[in-house]
MARVEX-887558 format. One record per residue (C-alpha): residue number from 1; x, y, z. Coordinates in steps of 0.2 Angstrom, whole numbers, plus 5000, padded with zeros to 4 digits. Layout:
N
<nr = NUM&x = X&y = Y&z = Z>
...
***
This chain:
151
<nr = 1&x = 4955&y = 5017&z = 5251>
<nr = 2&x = 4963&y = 5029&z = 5261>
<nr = 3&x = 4972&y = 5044&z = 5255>
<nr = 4&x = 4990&y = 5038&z = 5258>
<nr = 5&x = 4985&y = 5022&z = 5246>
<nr = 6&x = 4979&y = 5035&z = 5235>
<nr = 7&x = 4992&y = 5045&z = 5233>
<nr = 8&x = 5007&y = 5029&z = 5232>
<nr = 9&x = 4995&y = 5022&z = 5218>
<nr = 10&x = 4993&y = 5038&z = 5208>
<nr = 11&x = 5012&y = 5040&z = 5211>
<nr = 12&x = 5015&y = 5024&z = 5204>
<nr = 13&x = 5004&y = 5026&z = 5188>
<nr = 14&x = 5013&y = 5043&z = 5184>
<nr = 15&x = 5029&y = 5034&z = 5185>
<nr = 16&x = 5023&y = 5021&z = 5171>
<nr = 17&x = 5017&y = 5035&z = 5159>
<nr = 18&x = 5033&y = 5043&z = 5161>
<nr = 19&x = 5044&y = 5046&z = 5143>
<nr = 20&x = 5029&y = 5040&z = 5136>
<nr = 21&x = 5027&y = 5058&z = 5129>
<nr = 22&x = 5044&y = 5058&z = 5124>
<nr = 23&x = 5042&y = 5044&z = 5112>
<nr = 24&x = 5028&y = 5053&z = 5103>
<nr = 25&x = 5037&y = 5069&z = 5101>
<nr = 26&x = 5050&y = 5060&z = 5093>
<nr = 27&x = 5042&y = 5051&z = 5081>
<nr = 28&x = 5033&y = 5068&z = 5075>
<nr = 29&x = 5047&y = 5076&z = 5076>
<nr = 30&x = 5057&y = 5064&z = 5063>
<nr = 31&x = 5039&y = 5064&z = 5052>
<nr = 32&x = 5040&y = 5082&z = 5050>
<nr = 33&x = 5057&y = 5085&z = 5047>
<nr = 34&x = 5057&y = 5070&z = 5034>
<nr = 35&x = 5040&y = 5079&z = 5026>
<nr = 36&x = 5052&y = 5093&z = 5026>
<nr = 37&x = 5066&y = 5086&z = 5018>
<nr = 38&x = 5056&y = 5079&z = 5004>
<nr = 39&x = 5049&y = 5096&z = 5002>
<nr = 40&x = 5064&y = 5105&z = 4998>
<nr = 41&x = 5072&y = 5087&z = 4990>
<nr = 42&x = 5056&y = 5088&z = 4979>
<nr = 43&x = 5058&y = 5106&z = 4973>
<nr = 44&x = 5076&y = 5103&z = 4967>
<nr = 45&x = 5070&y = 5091&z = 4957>
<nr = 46&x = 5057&y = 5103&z = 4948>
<nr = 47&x = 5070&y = 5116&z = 4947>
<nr = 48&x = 5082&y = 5104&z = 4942>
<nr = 49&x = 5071&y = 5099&z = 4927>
<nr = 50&x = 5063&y = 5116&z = 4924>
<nr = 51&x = 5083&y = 5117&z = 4921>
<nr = 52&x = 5084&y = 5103&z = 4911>
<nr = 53&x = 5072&y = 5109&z = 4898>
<nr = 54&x = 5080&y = 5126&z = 4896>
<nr = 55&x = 5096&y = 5119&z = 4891>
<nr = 56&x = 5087&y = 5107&z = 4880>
<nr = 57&x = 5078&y = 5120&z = 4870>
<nr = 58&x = 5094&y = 5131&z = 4867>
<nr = 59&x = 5105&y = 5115&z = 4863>
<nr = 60&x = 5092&y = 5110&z = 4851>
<nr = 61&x = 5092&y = 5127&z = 4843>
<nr = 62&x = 5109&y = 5128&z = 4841>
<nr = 63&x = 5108&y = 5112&z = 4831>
<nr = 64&x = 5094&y = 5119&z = 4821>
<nr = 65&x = 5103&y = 5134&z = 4815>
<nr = 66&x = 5114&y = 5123&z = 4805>
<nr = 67&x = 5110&y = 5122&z = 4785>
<nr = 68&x = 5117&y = 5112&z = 4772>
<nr = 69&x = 5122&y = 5127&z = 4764>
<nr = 70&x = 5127&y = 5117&z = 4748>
<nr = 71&x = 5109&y = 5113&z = 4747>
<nr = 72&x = 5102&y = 5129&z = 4750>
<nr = 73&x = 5115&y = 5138&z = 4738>
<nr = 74&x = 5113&y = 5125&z = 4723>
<nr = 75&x = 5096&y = 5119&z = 4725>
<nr = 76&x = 5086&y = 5134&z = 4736>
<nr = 77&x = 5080&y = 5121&z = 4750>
<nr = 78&x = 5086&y = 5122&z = 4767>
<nr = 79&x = 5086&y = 5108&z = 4777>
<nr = 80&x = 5095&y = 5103&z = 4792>
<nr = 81&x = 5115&y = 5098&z = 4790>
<nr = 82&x = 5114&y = 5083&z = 4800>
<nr = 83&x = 5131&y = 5080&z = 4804>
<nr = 84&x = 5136&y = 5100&z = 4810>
<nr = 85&x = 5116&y = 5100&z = 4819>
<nr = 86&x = 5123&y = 5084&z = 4829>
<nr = 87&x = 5139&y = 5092&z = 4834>
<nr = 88&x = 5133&y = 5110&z = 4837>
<nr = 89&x = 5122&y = 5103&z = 4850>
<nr = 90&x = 5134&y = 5091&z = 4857>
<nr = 91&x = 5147&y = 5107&z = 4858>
<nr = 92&x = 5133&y = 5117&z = 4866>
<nr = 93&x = 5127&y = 5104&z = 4879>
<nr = 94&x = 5148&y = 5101&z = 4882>
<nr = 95&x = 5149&y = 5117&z = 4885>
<nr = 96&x = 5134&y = 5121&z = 4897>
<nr = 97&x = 5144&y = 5108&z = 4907>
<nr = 98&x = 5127&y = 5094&z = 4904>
<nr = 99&x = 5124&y = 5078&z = 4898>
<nr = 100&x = 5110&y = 5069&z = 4886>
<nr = 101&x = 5107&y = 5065&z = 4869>
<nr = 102&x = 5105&y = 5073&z = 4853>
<nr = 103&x = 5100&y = 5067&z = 4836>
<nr = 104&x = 5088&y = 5072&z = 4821>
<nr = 105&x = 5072&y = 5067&z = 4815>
<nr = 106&x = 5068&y = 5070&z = 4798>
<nr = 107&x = 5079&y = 5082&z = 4788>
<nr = 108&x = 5071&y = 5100&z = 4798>
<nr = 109&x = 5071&y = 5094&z = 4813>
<nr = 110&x = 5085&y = 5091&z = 4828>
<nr = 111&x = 5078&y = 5084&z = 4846>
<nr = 112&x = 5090&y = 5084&z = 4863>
<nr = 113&x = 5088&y = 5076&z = 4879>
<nr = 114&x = 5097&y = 5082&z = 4896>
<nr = 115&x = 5099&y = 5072&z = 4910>
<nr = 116&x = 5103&y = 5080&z = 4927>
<nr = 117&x = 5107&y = 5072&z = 4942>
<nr = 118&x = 5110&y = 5080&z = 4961>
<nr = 119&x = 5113&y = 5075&z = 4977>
<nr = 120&x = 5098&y = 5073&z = 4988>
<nr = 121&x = 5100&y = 5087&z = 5003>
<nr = 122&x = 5087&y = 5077&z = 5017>
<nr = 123&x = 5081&y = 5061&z = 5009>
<nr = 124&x = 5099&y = 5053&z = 5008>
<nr = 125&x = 5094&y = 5049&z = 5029>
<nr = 126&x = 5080&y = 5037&z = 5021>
<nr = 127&x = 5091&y = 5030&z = 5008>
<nr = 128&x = 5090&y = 5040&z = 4994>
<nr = 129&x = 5107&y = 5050&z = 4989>
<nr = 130&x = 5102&y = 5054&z = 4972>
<nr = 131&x = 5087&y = 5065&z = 4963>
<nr = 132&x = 5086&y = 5062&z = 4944>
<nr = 133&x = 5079&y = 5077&z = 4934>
<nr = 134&x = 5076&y = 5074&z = 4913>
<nr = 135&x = 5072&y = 5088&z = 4902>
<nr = 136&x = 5069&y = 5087&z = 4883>
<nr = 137&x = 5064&y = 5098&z = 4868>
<nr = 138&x = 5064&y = 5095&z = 4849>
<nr = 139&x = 5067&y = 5112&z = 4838>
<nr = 140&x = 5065&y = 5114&z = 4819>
<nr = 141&x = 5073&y = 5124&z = 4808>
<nr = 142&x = 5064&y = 5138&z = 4801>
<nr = 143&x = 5068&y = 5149&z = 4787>
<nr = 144&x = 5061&y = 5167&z = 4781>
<nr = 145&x = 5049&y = 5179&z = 4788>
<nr = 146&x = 5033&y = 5169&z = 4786>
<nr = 147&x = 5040&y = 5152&z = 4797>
<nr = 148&x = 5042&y = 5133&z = 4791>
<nr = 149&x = 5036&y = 5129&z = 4773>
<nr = 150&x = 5023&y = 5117&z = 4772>
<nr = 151&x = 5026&y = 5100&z = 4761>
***
């Protein structure tokens, strides 16, 4: 083989391998910047939930600070109103501008869910344009210095 062969054949190999690189590049690069965008996707959602919870909790407490005051004027028990529980933590949730569920269980006690949703900032290219976030809490009512009476 002589140098001139040489030389064409090398010339020849580095033209098939050319863009090869390229290709590779590109595929890391969109691996990264997905990576990346589920990063940031992913911590909005824990942010949006660690949200959800505190809206929960104070929606929930606003519906436990509401006593059948007929009860606890005529008969010295306090107990959750149900009806003015449910409503006050509806109005608070309305208010806070979120959405969920609210209702009682058992006569002390009122429990709210709040659901979140936002739009997905680097995962709507894969398809997904929405992250869901829940949060929930349940709050009883408590009276007098001491905390909840035991049955």
């Amino acid at each position: 083989m002589t140098i001139i062969t040489w030389a064409r054949s090398r010339g020849l190999q580095q033209q098939a391998e050319r863009g090869s690189v390229s290709v590779f590049a590109v595929i890391i690069t969109l691996v990264v910047v997905v990576f990346f965008g589920a990063v940031v996707d992913f911590e909005q959602v824990l942010e949006a939930r660690q949200e959800a919870n505190t809206v929960a909790q104070e929606a929930a407490r606003a519906g436990a600070g509401q006593v059948d005051r007929n009860r606890a004027y005529t008969r010295g028990e306090f107990v959750v109103d149900r009806q003015s529980a449910l409503r006050a933590a509806r109005s608070y949730l309305r208010a806070s501008g979120y959405t969920g569920t609210v209702s009682t269980a058992g006569r002390r006690t009122i429990r709210v869910r709040v659901l979140i949703t936002r739009p997905a900032r680097f995962l709507s290219v894969i398809g997904i344009s929405t992250l869901h976030a829940e949060g929930a809490a349940t709050a009883n009512l408590t009276t007098g210095v001491e905390g909840p009476r035991q049955p």
